[in-house]
C-alpha positions in Angstrom: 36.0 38.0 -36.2 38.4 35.9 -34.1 37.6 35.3 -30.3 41.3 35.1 -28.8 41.4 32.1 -26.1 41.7 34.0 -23.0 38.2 35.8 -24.0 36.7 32.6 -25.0 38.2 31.2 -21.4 36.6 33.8 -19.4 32.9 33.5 -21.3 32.9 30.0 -20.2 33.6 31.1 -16.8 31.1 33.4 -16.9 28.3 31.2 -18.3 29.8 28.2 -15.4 29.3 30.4 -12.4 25.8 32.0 -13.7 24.3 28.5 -14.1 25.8 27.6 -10.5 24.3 30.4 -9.0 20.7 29.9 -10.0 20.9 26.0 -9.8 18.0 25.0 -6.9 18.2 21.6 -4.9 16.4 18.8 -6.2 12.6 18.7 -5.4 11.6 17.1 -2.0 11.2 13.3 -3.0 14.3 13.4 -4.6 15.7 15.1 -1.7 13.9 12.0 0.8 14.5 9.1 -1.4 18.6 10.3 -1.3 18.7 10.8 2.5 16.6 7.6 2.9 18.9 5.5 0.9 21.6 6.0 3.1 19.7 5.3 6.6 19.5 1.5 8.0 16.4 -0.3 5.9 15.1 -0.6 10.1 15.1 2.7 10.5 13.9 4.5 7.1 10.3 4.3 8.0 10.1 6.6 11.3 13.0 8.8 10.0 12.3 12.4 10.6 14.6 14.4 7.2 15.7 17.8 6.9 16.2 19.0 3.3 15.7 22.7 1.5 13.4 24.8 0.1 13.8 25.9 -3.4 15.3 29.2 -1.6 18.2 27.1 -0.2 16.6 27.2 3.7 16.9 24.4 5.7 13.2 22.9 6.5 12.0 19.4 7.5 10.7 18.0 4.5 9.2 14.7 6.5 8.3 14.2 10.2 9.2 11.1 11.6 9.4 8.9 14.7 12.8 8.5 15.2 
């Protein structure tokens, strides 16, 4: 059996977009430690960060000071 390319093209698409559409966001310290590393080091410590829940909602994965 040959697969012609335009079939083989459109499996791939296929398989591409169903992977993309079940991906979640990274778990909540990963989510921290990424918006931490670009805050100010003098301002890391009291910062409040917003991140999502593995339904793609916004939430507030830390409370901070500042």
């Amino acid at each position: 059996m040959r697969i012609g390319i335009r079939t083989l093209i459109a499996v791939i698409g296929l398989l591409a977009g169903a992977a993309t559409a079940f991906a979640q966001p990274p778990g909540p310290g990963l989510q921290i430690a990424g918006a931490l590393s670009a805050a100010p080091e003098d301002r890391r410590e009291g910062a409040t960060v917003l991140g999502y829940s593995p339904a793609g909602e916004l939430m507030t994965l830390r409370e901070g000071t500042n």
